[in-house]
C-alpha positions as CSV (number, residue, x, y, z in Angstrom):
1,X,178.4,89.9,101.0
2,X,177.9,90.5,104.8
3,X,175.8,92.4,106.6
4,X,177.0,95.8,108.1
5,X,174.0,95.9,111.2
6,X,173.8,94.7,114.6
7,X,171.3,95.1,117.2
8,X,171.9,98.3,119.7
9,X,169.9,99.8,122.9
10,X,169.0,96.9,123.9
11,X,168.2,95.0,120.7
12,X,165.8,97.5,119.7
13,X,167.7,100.0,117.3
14,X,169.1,98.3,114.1
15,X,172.6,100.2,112.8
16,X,174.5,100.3,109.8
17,X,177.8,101.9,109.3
18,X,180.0,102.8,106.3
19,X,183.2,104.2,106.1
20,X,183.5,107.1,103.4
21,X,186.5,108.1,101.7
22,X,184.2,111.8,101.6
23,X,184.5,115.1,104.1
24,X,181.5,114.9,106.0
25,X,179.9,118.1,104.6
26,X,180.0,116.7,101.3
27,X,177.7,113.7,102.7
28,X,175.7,116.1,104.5
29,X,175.1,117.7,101.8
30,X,174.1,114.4,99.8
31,X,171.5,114.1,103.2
32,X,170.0,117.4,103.2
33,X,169.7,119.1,99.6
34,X,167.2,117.7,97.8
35,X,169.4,118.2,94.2
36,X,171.9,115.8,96.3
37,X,169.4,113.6,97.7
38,X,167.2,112.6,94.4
39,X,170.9,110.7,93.6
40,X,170.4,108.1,95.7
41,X,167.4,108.2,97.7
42,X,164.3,110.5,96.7
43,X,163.5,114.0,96.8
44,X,161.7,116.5,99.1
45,X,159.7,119.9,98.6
46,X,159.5,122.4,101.9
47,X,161.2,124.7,104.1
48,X,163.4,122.2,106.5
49,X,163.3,125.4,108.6
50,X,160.3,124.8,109.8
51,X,160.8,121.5,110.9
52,X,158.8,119.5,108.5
53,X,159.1,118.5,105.0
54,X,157.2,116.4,102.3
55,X,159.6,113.5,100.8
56,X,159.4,111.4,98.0
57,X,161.6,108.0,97.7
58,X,162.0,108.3,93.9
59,X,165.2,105.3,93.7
60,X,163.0,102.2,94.1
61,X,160.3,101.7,91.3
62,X,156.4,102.1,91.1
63,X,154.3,105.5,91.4
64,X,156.5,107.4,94.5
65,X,154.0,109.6,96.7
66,X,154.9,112.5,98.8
67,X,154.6,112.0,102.7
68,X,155.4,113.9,105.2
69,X,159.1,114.0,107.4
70,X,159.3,115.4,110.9
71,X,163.1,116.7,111.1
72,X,164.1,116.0,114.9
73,X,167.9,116.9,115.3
74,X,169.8,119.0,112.3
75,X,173.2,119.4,113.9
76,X,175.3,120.5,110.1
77,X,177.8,117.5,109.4
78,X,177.2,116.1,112.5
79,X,173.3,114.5,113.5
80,X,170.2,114.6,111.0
81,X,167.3,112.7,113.3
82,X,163.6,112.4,111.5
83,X,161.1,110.6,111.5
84,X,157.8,109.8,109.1
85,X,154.3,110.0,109.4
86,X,151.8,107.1,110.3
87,X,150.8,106.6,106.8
88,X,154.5,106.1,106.2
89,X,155.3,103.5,108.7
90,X,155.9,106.0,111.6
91,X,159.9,105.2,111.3
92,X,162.2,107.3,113.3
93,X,165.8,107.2,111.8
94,X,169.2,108.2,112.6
95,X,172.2,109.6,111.1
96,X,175.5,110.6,112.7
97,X,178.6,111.7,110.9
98,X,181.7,111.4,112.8
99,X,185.9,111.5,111.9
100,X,186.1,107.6,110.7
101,X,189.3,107.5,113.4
102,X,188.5,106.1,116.7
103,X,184.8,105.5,116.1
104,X,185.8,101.9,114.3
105,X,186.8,99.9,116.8
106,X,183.9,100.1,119.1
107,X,181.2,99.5,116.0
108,X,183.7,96.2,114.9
109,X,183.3,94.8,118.5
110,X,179.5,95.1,118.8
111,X,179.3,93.4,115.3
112,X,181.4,90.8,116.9
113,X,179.8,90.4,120.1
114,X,176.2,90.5,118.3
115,X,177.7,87.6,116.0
116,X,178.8,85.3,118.2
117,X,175.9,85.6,120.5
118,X,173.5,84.7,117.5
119,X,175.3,82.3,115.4
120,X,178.5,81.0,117.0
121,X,176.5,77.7,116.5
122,X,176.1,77.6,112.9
123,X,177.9,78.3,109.7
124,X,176.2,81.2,109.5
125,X,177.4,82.4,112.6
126,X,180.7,81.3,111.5
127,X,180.6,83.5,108.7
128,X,179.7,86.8,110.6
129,X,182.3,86.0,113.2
130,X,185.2,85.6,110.7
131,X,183.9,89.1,109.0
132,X,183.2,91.0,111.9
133,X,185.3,94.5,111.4
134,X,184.2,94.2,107.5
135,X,180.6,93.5,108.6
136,X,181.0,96.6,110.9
137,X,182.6,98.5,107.8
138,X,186.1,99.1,109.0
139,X,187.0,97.5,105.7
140,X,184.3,99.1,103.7
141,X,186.3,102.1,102.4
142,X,190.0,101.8,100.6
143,X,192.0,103.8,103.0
144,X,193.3,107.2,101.9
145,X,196.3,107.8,99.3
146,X,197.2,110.5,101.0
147,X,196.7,110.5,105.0
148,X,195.1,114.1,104.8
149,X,192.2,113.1,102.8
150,X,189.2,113.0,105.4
151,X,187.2,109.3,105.9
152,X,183.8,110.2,107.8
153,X,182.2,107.1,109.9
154,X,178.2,107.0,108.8
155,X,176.2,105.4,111.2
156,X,172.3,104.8,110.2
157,X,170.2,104.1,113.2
158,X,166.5,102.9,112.6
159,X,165.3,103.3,115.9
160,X,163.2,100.6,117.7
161,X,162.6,98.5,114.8
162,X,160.0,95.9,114.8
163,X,161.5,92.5,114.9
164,X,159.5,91.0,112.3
165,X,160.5,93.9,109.7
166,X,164.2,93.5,110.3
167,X,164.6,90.7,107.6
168,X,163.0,93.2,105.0
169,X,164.6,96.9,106.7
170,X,168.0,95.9,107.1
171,X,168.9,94.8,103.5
172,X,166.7,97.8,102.0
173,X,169.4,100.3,104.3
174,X,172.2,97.8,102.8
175,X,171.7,99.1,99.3
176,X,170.5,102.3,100.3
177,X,173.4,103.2,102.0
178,X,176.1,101.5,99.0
179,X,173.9,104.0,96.6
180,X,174.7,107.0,99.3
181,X,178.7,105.8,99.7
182,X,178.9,105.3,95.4
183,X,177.5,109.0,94.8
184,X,179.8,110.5,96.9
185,X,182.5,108.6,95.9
186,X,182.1,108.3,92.0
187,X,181.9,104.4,92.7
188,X,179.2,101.8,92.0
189,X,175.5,103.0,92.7
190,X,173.8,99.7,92.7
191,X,170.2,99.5,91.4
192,X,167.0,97.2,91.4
193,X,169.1,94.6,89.2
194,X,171.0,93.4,92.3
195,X,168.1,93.9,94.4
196,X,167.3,90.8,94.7
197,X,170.6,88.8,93.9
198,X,173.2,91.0,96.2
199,X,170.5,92.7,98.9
200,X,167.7,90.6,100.1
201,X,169.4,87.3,99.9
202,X,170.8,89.4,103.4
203,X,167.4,88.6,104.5
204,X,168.0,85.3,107.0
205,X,171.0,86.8,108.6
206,X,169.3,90.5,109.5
207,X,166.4,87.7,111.3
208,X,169.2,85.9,113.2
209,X,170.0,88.8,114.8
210,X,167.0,88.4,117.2
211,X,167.4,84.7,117.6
C-alpha cells in the first residue's frame, strides 16, 4: 500500500486525496450530518449555525469525549474548514470537494515531485516514484460504468502540521479517509484490525517526506 499525502505550502500542510465514484453532495452529506458522520468518523451535537459544535470521534476505541469544533468555511459540496480546540490538539483541517476531471493531474505531479525529492535515493523512494498517480489517488477509484456517473476529487488538508506528528497523522487520515470512501461507496470500511498491519506500517514513509 502507498501513501496518498505529500507535503504542500511550503512543506507545512500535509494532503490526502481520494477519488470517489460518489456525487459530491452525497459526501457532503457523509461530512456534515452527524447520522452520516457516526459511519465513519464520530458524531457531533450543536447547531453548525452557529459556528461551533461539540464532536466526538466514536470509530477508534477507548472512552470518546466530546470537544469542541470551530467550523471556519461551510461552502455546501464544495469547502468544510474547522478546526479543534487546544485540549484537542488545536488542529485546523481542510476539505474540498471538486469534479475528479482536471483536478488529477496536478495532485499526481506534486506526489511525484515530493517523491523524487525525498527518496529518489532509496528503495523506498523508488517505490513512491513508480506509484506516483496511484499514491496521488488517480487510481484510487474504478472509473465509471457509465461516463455520466459523477467521480468527486476529495482532498484532506491538515494544515501546518507538526513535523514530528506526521509519521502518526498521516496514516490515521489514510484509514480515515478508506472508511469515508467505503461508506459511500458500499465498499470495504476498514477497522482497528488492519490498524496496525495495512495503516501505520505507512509510518516511515509519511517521516520521509520531511527528510
Amino acid at each position: 500500500m502507498a501513501i496518498t499525502g505529500f507535503l504542500d505550502h511550503d512543506g507545512h500542510d500535509l494532503v490526502l486525496t481520494r477519488s470517489v465514484l460518489a456525487p459530491r453532495s452525497l459526501i457532503w452529506d457523509h461530512l456534515t450530518r452527524s447520522d452520516l458522520l457516526a459511519t465513519w468518523f464520530g458524531t457531533f451535537t450543536g447547531d453548525p449555525t452557529t459556528g461551533r459544535v461539540q464532536i466526538t470521534m466514536t470509530a477508534e476505541p477507548g472512552e470518546a469525549s466530546a470537544s469542541e469544533c470551530t467550523i471556519h468555511a461551510c461552502e455546501p459540496a464544495e469547502l468544510l474548514t474547522v478546526s479543534t480546540s487546544p485540549q484537542a490538539g488545536g488542529w485546523r483541517l481542510s476539505v474540498e470537494l471538486v469534479d475528479a476531471l482536471g483536478s488529477e493531474t496536478a495532485d499526481a505531479a506534486r506526489v511525484a515531485g515530493a517523491a523524487t525529492a525525498n527518496g529518489s535515493a532509496d528503495a523506498a523512494g523508488a517505490t513512491h516514484v513508480a506509484g506516483a498517480a496511484d499514491a496521488a489517488g488517480v487510481a484510487d477509484a474504478p472509473g465509471p460504468s457509465d461516463p455520466s456517473e459523477p467521480v468527486t476529487r476529495v482532498r484532506l488538508r491538515h494544515h501546518d502540521v507538526p513535523t514530528e506528528m506526521i509519521r502518526h497523522v498521516g496514516p490515521g487520515w489514510e484509514w480515515y479517509l478508506d472508511r469515508l470512501v467505503g461508506v459511500v461507496t458500499g465498499g470495504e470500511v476498514p477497522g482497528m484490525d488492519v490498524w496496525d498491519s495495512r495503516y501505520m506500517a505507512l509510518g516511515d514513509d509519511y517521516a520521509a517526506l520531511t527528510d
